[in-house]
C-alpha positions as CSV (number, residue, x, y, z in Angstrom):
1,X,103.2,90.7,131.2
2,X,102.8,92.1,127.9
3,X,105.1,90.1,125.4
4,X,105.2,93.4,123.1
5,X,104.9,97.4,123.3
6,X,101.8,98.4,121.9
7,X,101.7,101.7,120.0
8,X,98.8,103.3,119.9
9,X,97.2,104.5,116.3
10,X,93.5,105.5,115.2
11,X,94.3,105.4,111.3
12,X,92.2,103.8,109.2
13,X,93.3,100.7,107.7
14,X,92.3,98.4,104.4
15,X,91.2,94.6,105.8
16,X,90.4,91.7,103.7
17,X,89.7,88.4,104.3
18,X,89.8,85.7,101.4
19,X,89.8,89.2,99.0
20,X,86.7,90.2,100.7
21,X,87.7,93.7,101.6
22,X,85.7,94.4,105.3
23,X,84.8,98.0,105.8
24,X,85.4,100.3,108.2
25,X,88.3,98.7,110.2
26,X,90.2,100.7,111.9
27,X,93.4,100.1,113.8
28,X,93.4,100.6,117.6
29,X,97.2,99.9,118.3
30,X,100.1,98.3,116.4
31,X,103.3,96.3,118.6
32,X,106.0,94.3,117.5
33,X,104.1,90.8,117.3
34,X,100.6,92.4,115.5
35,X,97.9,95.0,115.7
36,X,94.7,95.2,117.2
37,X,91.4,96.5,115.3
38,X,88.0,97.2,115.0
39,X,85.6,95.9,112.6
40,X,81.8,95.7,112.2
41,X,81.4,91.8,112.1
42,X,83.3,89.0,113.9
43,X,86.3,87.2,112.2
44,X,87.1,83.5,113.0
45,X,89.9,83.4,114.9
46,X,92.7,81.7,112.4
47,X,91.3,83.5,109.3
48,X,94.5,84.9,107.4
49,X,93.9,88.2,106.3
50,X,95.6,90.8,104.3
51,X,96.3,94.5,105.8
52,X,96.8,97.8,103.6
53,X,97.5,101.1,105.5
54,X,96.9,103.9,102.6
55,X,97.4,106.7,104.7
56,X,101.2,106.5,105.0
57,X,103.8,106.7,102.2
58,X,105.6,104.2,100.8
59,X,102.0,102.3,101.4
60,X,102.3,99.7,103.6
61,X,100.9,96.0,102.8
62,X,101.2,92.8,104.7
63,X,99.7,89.8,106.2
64,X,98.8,88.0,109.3
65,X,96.2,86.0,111.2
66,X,93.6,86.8,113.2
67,X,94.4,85.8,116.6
68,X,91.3,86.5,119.1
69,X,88.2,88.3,118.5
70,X,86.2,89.9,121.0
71,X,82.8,92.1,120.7
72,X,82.7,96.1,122.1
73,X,79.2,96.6,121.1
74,X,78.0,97.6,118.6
75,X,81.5,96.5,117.1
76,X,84.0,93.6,117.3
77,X,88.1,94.4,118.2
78,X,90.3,91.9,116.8
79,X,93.7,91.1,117.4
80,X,95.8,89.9,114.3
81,X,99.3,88.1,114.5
82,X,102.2,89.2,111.9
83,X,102.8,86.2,109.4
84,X,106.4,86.0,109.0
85,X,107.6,89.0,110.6
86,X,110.4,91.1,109.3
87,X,111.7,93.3,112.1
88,X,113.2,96.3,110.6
89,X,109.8,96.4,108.4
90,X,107.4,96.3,111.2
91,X,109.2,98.7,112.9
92,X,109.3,101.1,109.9
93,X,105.3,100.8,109.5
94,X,105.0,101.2,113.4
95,X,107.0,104.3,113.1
96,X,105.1,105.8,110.3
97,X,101.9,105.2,111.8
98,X,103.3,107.4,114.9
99,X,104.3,110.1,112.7
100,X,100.8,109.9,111.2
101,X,98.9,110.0,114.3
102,X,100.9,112.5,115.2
103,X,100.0,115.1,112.0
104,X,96.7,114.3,112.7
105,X,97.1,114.8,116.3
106,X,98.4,118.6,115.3
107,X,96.0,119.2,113.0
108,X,93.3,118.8,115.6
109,X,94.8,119.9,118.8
110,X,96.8,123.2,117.5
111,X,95.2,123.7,114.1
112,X,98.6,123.0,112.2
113,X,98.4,121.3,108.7
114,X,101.5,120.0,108.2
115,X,102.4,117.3,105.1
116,X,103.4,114.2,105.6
117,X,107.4,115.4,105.4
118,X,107.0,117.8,107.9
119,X,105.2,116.1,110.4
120,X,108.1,113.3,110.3
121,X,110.6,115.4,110.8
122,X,109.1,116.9,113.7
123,X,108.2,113.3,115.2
124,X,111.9,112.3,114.5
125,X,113.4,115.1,116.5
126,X,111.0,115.0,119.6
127,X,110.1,110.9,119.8
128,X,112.4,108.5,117.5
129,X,114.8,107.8,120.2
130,X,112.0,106.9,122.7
131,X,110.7,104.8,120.2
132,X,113.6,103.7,119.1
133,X,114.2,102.8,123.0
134,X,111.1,101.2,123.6
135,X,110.8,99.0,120.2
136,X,114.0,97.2,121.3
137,X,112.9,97.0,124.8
138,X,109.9,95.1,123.2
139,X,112.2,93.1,121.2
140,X,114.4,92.0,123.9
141,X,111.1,91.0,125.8
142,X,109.6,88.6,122.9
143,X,111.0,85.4,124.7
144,X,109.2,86.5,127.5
């Protein structure tokens, strides 16, 4: 069993390792305990890295370790642990990645441009409680 909800996201995101910035990751999905990615080259598993998500305002910046690595040719998904997790923060990013993915989501499937504003106060009327709902379910499941 899954220790935490995974929320799916296909933004892109800023990786670097050792302040080596690594191209072209993008994140995959984003839970309660870390995110998983994809990136062109492998990363040793226990690398710490640093993670930037530019695409969502306020900007979002943290850090955590890479906890398994696995190639999906021609590219490599890796799965990176939060480093001293703040709950109310993660949730916040996890949220605004939804509400991202969700503009984008519009833009593509019904031809809407919405800003950034907009979108969110769309998402928050039709999804934050379910999210809400299912972040503390994934909470409550940690000791799990």
């Amino acid at each position: 069993m899954r220790k935490f909800v995974r929320h799916p996201s296909s933004i892109p995101i800023e990786l670097s390792v050792a302040r080596a910035a690594i191209p072209r990751a993008r994140c995959r999905n984003i839970s309660n305990g870390g995110f998983a990615c994809t990136v062109d080259e492998p990363l040793p598993v226990g690398s710490s890295v640093c993670l930037r998500i530019p695409v969502i305002w306020p900007e979002y910046r943290g850090n955590g370790v890479v906890a398994w690595c696995q190639q999906v040719t021609p590219a490599y998904e890796i799965g990176i642990q939060f480093v001293a997790q703040d709950l109310f923060k993660t949730k916040m990013v996890e949220q605004l990645c939804q509400i991202e993915q969700y503009r984008i989501q519009l833009q593509l499937n019904e031809g809407r441009t919405l800003s950034s504003q907009a979108a969110a106060e769309e998402w928050i009327a039709l999804y934050a409680k379910d999210f809400s709902d299912s972040f503390l379910g994934s909470d409550e499941s940690a000791g799990n």
